[in-house]
C-alpha positions, 0 to 999 in steps of 0.5 A: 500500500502506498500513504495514500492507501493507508491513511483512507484504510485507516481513516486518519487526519491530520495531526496538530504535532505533524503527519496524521492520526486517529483515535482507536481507544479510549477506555471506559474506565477513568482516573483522577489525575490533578487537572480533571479525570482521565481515561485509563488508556488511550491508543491511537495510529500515527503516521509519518509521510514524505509530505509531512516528514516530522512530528512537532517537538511536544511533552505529555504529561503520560507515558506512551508507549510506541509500537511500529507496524509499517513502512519506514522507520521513525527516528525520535528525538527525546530529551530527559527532564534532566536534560539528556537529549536521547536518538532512537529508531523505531523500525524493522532492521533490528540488526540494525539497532532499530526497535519495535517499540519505545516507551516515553514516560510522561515529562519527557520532550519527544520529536519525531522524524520520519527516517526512510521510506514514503510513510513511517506507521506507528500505534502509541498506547498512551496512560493514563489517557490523551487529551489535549490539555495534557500537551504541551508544544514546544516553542523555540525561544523556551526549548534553545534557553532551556537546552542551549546545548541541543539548539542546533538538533532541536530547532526544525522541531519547534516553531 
């Protein structure tokens, strides 16, 4: 299949981070977090195309674990709360180092690249639950004055 293929097999949209999405999961069962209760879990598919190659540097408030199914591999760009800035593929050639799937705990910076290939096509389980109101886009003064020391990699992520 090509990306075109897939996103109408899917039904996915365009995503406010970059590339497209759509929410297959949310469950019945809610927490209370701080703000307002969540769901316990959410999952949705992402995709990464040639056309809309990076995914917006962002933190969530929950973990988020990536799996990928399709296509190219994705490179995320993470940086720990501690500042540690962190490059791993999520793809098919293990011999290569690439992964299957990556967990990014809740507080970390995560971008996100499209590595190779025309689409990249990933499932993310997110707990407790997605919304909105738990992301926060990254802006480039705050990023560079946060994290002089990786500006240079940072940048194309952030507006």
């Amino acid at each position: 299949m090509n990306k075109n293929e897939v996103i109408a097999a899917l039904q996915l949209e365009p995503h406010v981070e970059g590339g497209f999405y759509r929410r297959t999961y949310t469950a019945a069962h809610q927490i209370n977090k701080e703000s307002s209760p969540r769901p316990l879990m959410s999952s949705i598919y992402y995709m990464l195309t040639d056309d809309s190659p990076t995914g917006r540097l962002h933190r969530n408030r929950s973990d988020i674990l990536h799996y990928w199914h399709a296509g190219g591999a994705l490179r995320y760009w993470l940086i720990t709360p501690e500042g540690e800035l962190r490059n791993i593929v999520l793809g098919p050639n293990l011999a290569a180092g690439e992964q299957l799937q990556l967990l990014v705990p809740g507080g970390w910076w995560k971008a996100t690249e499209l590595a190779r290939g025309g689409f990249g096509l990933l499932s993310e389980a997110v707990t407790p639950g997605f919304d909105f109101a738990d992301m926060t886009l990254a802006r480039c003064a705050d990023i560079v004055a946060a994290f002089p020391q990786h500006a240079v990699v940072l940048r194309k992520f952030c507006e």
